[in-house]
C-alpha positions as a Python dict, from the first residue, in 0.01 Angstrom:
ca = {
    (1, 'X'): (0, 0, 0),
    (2, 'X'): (-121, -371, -112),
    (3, 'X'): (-339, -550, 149),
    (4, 'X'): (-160, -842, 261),
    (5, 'X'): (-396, -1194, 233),
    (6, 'X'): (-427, -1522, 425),
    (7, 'X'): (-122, -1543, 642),
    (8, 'X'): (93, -1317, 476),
    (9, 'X'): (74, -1053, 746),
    (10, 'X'): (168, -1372, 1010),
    (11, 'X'): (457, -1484, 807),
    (12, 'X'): (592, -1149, 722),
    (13, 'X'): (581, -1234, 311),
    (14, 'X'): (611, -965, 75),
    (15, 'X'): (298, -959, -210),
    (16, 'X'): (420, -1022, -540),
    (17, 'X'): (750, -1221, -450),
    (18, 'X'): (752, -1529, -583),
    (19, 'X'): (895, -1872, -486),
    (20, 'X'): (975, -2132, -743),
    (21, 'X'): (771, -2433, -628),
    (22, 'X'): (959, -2736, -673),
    (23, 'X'): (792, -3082, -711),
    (24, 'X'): (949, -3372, -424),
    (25, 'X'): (1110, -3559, -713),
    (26, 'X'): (1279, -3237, -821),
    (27, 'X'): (1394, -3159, -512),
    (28, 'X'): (1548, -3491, -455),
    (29, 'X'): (1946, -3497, -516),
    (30, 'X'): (1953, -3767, -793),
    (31, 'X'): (2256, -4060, -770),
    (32, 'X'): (2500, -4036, -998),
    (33, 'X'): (2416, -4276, -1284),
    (34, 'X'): (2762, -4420, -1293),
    (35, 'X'): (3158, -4452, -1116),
    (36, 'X'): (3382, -4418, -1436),
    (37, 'X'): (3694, -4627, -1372),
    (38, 'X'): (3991, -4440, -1574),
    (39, 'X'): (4202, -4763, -1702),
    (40, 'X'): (4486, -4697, -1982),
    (41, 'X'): (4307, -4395, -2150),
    (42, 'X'): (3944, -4520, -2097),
    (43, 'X'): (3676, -4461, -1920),
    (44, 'X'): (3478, -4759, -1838),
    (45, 'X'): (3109, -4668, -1650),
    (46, 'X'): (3023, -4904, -1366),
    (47, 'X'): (2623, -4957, -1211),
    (48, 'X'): (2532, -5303, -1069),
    (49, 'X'): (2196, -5352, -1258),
    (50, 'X'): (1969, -5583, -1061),
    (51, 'X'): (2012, -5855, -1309),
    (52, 'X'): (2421, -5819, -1276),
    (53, 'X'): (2306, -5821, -870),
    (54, 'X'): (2077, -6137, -891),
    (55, 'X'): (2344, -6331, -1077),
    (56, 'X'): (2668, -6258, -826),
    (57, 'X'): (2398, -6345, -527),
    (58, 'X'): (2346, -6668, -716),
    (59, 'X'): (2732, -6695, -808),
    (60, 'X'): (2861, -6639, -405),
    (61, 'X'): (2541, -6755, -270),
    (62, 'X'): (2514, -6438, -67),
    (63, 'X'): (2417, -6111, -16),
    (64, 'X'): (2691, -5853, -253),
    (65, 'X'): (2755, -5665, 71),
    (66, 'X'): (2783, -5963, 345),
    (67, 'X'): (3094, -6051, 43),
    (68, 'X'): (3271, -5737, -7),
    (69, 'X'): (3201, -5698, 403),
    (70, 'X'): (3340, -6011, 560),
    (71, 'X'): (3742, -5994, 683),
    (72, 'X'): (3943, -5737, 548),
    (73, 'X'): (3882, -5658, 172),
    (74, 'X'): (3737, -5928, -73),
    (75, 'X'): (3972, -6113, -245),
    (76, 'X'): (4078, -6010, -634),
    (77, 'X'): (3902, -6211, -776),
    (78, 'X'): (3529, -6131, -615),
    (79, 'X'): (3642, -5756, -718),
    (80, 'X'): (3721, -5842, -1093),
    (81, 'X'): (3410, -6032, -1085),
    (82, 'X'): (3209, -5771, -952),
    (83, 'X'): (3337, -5495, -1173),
    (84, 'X'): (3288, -5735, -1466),
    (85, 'X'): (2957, -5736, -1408),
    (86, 'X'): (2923, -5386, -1355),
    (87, 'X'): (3066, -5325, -1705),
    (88, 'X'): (2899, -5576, -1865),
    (89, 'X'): (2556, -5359, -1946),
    (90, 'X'): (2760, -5067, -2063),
    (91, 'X'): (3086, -5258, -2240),
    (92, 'X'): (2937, -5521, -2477),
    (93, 'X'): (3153, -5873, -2501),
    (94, 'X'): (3330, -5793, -2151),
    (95, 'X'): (3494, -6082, -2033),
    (96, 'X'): (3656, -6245, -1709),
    (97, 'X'): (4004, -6208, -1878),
    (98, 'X'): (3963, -5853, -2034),
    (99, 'X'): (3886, -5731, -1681),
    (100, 'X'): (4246, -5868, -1592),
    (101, 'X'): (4364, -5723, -1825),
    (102, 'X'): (4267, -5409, -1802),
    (103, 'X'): (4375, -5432, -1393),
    (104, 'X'): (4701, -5524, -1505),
    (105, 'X'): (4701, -5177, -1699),
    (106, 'X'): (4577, -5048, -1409),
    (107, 'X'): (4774, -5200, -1185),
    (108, 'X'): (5099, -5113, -1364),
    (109, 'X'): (4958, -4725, -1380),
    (110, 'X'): (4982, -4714, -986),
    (111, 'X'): (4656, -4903, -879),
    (112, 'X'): (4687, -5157, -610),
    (113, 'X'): (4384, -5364, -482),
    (114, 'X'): (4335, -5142, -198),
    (115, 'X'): (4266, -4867, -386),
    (116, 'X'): (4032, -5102, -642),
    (117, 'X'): (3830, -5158, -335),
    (118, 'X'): (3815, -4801, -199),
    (119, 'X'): (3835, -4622, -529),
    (120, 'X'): (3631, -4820, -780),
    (121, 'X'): (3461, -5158, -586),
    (122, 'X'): (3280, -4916, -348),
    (123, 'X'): (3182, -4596, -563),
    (124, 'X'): (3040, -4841, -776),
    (125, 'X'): (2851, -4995, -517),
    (126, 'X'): (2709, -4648, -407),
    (127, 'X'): (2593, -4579, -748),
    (128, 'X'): (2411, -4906, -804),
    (129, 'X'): (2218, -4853, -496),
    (130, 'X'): (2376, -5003, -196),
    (131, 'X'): (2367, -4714, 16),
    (132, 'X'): (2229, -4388, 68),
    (133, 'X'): (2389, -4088, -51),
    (134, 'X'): (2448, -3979, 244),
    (135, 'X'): (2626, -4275, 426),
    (136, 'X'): (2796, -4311, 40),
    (137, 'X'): (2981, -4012, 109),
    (138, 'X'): (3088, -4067, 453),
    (139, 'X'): (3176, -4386, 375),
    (140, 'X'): (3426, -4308, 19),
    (141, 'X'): (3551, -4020, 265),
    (142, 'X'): (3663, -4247, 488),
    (143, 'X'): (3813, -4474, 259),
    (144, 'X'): (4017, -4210, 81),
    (145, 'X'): (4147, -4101, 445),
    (146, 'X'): (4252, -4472, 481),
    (147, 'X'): (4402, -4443, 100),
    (148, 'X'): (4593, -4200, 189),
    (149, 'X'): (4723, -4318, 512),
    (150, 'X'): (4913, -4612, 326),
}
């Protein structure tokens, strides 16, 4: 029989099993690096860089969440915006008028500006950063409850 060693006894630990030790930042559930918005047969990725973030605080002269926040949803146009400059890092040469475009496509696939809000404005919000995992999920859970109430 092996003699057990500083508090193995106490803690009732087995010699010789081991335990994977994991480093904090490895045990940390990483964001998703993007919200992929399925339009006509692509898939366009979405993150609010903090350039893209500086320059619709500048545009609205507020704070992205006090915009998308205030009333009922934000109005289309603050949501094209948004997503246009979401894309813009990851879609070279996106423009205002491609983006209504390709909600039009949307749009005539089944897409309504509800669900751009709770299915592509706010995921994308979560994955830039805005909130924390944790209140991410609650909160798209609660959206696609409301989704699917209308």
């Amino acid at each position: 029989m092996t003699k057990l060693g500083g508090m193995d006894e106490e803690l009732n630990q087995e010699v010789g099993s081991e335990e994977k030790i994991v480093s904090i930042e490895e045990a940390k559930t990483k964001r998703r690096p993007f919200h992929y918005w399925e339009v006509g047969g692509q898939s366009l990725k979405l993150k609010l860089t903090t350039q893209m973030i500086e320059q619709l605080e500048k545009k609205y002269r507020k704070n992205i969440l006090t915009l998308i926040t205030e009333g009922d949803i934000p109005p289309l146009s603050t949501m094209l915006t948004i997503l246009q400059a979401a894309m813009s890092p990851w879609h070279h040469g996106i423009t205002y008028e491609k983006v209504t475009k390709l909600y039009d496509t949307w749009f005539e696939d089944g897409g309504n500006q509800m669900a751009l809000f709770t299915s592509v404005v706010m995921p994308t919000l979560a994955v830039s950063g805005f909130f924390t995992e944790k209140q991410a999920d609650s909160m798209l859970n609660s959206m696609k409850n409301m989704d699917e109430l209308m």
